[in-house]
Every structure is written in C-alpha cells, then in structure tokens.
C-alpha positions in Angstrom: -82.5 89.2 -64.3 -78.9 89.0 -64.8 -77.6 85.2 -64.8 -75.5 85.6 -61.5 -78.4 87.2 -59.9 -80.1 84.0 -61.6 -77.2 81.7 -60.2 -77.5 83.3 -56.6 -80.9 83.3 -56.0 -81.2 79.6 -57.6 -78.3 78.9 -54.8 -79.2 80.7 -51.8 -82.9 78.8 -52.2 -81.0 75.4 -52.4 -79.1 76.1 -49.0 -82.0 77.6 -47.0 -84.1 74.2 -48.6 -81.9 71.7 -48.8 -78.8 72.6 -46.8 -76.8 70.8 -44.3 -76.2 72.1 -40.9 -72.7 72.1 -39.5 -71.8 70.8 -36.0 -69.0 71.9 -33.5 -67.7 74.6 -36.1 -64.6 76.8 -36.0 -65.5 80.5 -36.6 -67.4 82.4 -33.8 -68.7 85.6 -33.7 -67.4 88.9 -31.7 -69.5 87.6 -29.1 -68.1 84.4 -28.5 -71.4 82.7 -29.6 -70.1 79.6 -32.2 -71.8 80.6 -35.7 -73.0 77.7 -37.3 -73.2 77.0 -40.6 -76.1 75.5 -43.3 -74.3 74.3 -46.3 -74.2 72.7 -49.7 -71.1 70.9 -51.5 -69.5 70.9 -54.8 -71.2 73.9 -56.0 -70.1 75.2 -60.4 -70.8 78.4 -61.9 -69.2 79.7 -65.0 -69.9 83.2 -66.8 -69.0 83.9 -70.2 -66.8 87.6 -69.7 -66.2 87.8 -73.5 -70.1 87.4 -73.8 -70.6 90.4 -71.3 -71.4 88.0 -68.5 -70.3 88.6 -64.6 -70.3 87.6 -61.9 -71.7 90.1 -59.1 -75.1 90.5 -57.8 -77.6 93.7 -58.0 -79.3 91.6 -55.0 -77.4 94.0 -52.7 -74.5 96.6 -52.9 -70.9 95.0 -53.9 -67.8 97.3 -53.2 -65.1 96.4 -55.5 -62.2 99.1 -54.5 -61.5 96.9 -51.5 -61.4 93.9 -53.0 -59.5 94.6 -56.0 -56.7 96.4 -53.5 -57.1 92.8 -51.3 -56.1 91.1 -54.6 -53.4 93.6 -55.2 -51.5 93.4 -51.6 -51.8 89.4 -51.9 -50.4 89.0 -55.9 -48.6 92.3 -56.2 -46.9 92.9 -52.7 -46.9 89.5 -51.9 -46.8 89.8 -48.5 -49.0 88.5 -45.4 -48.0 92.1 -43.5 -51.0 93.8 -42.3 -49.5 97.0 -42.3 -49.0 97.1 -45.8 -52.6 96.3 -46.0 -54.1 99.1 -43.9 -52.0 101.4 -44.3 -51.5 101.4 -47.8 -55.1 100.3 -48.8 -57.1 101.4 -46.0 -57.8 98.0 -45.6 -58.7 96.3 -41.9 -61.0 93.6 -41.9 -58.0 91.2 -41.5 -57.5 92.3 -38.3 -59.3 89.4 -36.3 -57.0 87.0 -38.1 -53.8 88.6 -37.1 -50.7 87.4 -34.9 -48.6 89.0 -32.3 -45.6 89.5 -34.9 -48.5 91.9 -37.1 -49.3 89.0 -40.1 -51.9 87.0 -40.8 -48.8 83.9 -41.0 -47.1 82.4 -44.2 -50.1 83.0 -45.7 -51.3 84.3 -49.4 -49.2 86.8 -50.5 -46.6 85.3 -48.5 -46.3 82.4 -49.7 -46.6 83.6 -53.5 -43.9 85.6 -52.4 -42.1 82.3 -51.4 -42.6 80.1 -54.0 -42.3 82.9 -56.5 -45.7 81.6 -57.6 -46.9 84.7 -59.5 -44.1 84.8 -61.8 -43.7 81.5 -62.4 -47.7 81.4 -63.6 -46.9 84.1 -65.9 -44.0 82.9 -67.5 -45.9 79.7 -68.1 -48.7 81.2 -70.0 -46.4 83.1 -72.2 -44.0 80.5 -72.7 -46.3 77.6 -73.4 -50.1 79.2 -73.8 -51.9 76.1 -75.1 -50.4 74.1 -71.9 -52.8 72.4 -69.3 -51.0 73.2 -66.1 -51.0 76.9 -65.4 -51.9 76.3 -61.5 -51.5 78.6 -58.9 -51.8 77.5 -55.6 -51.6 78.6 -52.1 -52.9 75.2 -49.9 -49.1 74.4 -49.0 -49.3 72.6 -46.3 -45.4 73.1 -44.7 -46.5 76.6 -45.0 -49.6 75.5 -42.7 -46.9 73.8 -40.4 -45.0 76.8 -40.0 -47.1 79.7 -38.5 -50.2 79.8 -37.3 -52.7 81.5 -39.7 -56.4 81.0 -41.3 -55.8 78.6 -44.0 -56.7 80.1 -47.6 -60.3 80.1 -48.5 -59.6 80.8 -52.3 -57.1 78.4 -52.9 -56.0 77.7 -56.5 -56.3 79.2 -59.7 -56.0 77.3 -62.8 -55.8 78.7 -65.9 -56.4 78.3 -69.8 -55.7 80.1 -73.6 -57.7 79.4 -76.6 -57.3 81.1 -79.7 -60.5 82.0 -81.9 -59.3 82.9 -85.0 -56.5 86.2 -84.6 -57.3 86.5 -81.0 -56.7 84.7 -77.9 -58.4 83.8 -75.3 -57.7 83.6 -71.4 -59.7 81.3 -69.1 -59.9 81.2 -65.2 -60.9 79.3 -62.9 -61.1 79.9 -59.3 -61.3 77.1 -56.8 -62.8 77.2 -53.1 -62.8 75.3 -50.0 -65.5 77.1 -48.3 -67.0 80.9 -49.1 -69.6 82.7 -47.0 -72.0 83.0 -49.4 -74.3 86.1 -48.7 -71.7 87.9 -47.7 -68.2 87.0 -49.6 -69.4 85.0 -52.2 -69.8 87.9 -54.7 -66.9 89.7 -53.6 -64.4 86.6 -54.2 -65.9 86.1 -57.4 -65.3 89.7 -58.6 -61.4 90.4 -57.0 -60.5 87.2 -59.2 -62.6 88.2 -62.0 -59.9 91.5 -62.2 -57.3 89.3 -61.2 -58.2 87.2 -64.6 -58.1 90.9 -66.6 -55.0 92.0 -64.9 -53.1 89.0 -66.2 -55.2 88.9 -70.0 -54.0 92.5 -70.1 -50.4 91.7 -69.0 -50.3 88.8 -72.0 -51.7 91.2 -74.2 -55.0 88.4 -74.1 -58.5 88.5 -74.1 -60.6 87.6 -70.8 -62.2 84.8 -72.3 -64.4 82.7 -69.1 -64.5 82.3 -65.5 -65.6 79.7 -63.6 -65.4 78.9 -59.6 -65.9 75.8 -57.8 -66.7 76.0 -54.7 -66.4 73.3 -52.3 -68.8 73.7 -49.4 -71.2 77.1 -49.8 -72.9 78.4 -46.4 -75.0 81.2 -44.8 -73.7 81.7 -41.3 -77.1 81.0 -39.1 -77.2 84.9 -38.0 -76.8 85.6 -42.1 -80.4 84.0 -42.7 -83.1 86.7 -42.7 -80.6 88.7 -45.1 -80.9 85.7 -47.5 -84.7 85.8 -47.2 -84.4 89.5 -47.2 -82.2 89.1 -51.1 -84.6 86.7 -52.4 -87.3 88.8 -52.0 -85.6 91.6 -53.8 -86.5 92.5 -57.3 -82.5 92.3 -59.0 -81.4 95.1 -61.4 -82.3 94.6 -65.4 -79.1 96.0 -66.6 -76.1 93.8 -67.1 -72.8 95.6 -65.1 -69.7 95.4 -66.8 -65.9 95.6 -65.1 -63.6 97.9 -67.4 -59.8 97.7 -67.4 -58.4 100.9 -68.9 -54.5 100.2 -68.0 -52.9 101.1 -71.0 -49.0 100.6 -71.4 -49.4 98.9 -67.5 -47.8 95.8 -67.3 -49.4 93.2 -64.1 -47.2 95.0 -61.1 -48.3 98.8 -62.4 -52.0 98.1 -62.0 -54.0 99.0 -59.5 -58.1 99.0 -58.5 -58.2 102.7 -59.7 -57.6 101.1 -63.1 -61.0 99.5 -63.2 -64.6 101.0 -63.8 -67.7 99.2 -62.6 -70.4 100.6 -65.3 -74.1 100.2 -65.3 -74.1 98.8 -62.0 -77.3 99.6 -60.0 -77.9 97.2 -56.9 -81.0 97.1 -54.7 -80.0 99.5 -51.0 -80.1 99.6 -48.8 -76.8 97.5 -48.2 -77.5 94.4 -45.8 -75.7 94.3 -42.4 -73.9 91.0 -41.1 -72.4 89.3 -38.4 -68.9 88.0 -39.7 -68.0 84.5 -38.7 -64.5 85.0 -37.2 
C-alpha cells in the first residue's frame, strides 16, 4: 500500500468514527436538499517527492488533465473568466459558482492577477531562496467585499529551498480551509503537486516535499457509502509517479500536456458523487 492510500484510508476511518457533524450548512445539492457534512479539524500530511512519494490515491480513478488545466487558468491566465476556462480547457464544473457578468468574482486567478501575486512569489525565491516568507495567498478579504464569489478553498501556498549538497531543493506546502475529501481531496493535492514542479522547474530546482494542511476535512452525508465502498478496496501495489518533461519551458509555457502520470493503476470502476454546491 502506497503511503497516501495509507494516509487516506487511516483518514476517511477517522471521519466516518470519529467525525463531527455539521449543522445549518452552506452548500446544497442540485436538488435543493442541504448536504451536510461529518468532519475532522487540523488534519497534516506530508510526502517526500524527491523520495518518489505522492500524493494520489489507487482507491479510485484520479483525472489529472483537468486539474492541472484548473491550476493553469488560475496561475497562468490569471483570470476568474469562465470562458477562458471552458472554452479553452474544456473545463465546466465551475459553472454552479458563476455570476451574471460570466466569473466566478475577484476570485483566484483574479486576484493573482491583481496583486501580481505569481510574480512577485517567483521573484522572491530567486532573489532570496533561503528566505522564510515565500507566501502566496488568495484569502483577501477586500476582494471578498467586492463581488460576490465562493471564497477560495485552497488558500495559501507557502514555500521553501534547501540545498543538499550541489542541488537544491523546493518545498511546498498547501494550506486549506475546508476540502471534500472523497471526492476533491486527491485532486487538490495533485494540481498543487504540479504546481510545486512547474515552479522547481522554472528555478531550475528540485521538487523537494509537499505538505497540506487542511483545516476542516469532510464527506458530504450522500458521499458515505462511497467511503465505505474505498475502504473496502484492495489499493494498487505500485507507487505512481508525476513526470514533468518541459524542457527549455519557462512557468507561463507549460501546460498539463507536459506532465505524465506513470504506473498509475487505480481500482474502477470510478465512484459517482453528489457535489455539494
């Protein structure tokens, strides 16, 4: 068993055990029905990339086109514009989160955009590598005050170099307010996982660790039996690995086609879910 297949299974028991059940929450489903929540807090996990460790499950299928792209529209076009997203990435399941004038709000890529946040994180590494306060971060609140908009679920990255002996090192980690954990959990994990290479590779780095802290980890109520239904799966032996081959591509010329997902076998068929909107 992998140790993120390890890590999930370990963390899906302790919800369905010892998890707390939300009251009067926010997201519903399609049908209007509230979808409830049961939840742990203050949940670590932290894989070792440069010893072949990562984080994505064989519990069930993982798609990491979409996901990569999703990253890609937020740090690379840096816009909230939907069209951009489905038209250029074939990507729609933002849609339920849009407003009349066709965003999701001065949200994400927007407000990198704004801030020039990208940039600034790069040019921070490079210019001062051993510093403690490469931080990324999209919880602004004017931006909040301005539009209407889902407020970021992935929030903040905060970065790190080492160097071990001639090479260094790049460290991530990614911080949460909330993830849907038998659904998104994985897929989070992994966009920012190729996030963290895209940036190694633009500093001509190493991916060294990645770690994400998560602040309050729930199965929606209609995403139970599909958590029973994972732990009872037998997870893959083999290890997957995520390849960048982007040669001569600097962070803005990169894109999801660059990346390979190799010996990656998961457990189908793929789960169904009711998404908490």
């Amino acid at each position: 068993m992998t140790k993120a297949d390890l890590i999930y299974k370990d963390n899906l028991r302790e919800i369905l055990i010892n998890g707390s059940w939300d009251e009067n929450p926010r997201p519903k489903y399609e049908d209007g029905t509230p979808a409830h929540s049961k939840f742990i807090t203050q949940v670590f996990e932290k894989y070792d990339l440069s010893k072949g460790e990562l984080p994505i499950t064989t519990l069930r299928p993982i798609y990491i086109k979409k996901a990569i792209d999703e990253i890609c529209w937020i740090y690379q076009d840096q816009t909230s514009d939907l069209a951009v997203l489905e038209e250029k990435y074939g990507i729609y399941w933002w849609r339920d989160w849009g407003l009349e004038d066709g965003t999701i709000g001065q949200r994400y890529g927007a407000t990198v955009k704004k801030y020039d946040l990208l940039n600034n994180f790069l040019e921070g590494i490079r210019k001062d590598p051993f510093g403690r306060r490469h931080i990324l971060s999209l919880w602004q609140v004017l931006d909040f005050q301005s539009t209407e908009g889902l407020l970021p679920c992935a929030f903040q990255i905060i970065g790190s170099c080492r160097k071990i002996e001639d090479d260094m090192y790049f460290d991530l980690t990614l911080v949460q307010r909330s993830s849907d954990y038998a659904v998104a959990g994985h897929i989070n994990m992994i966009q920012y996982v190729a996030l963290q290479m895209m940036i190694a590779h633009h500093l001509g780095m190493k991916v060294g660790t990645f770690a994400r802290f998560t602040q309050n980890l729930h199965i929606y109520d209609r995403h139970l039996d599909q958590a029973y239904e994972m732990l009872k799966r037998e997870p893959a032996k083999e290890q997957p690995q995520l390849v960048l081959n982007a040669e001569g591509k600097s962070f803005y010329e990169i894109t999801s086609d660059d990346f390979e997902l190799v010996n990656y076998n998961p457990v189908k068929p793929q789960l169904k879910f009711d998404l908490g909107i």
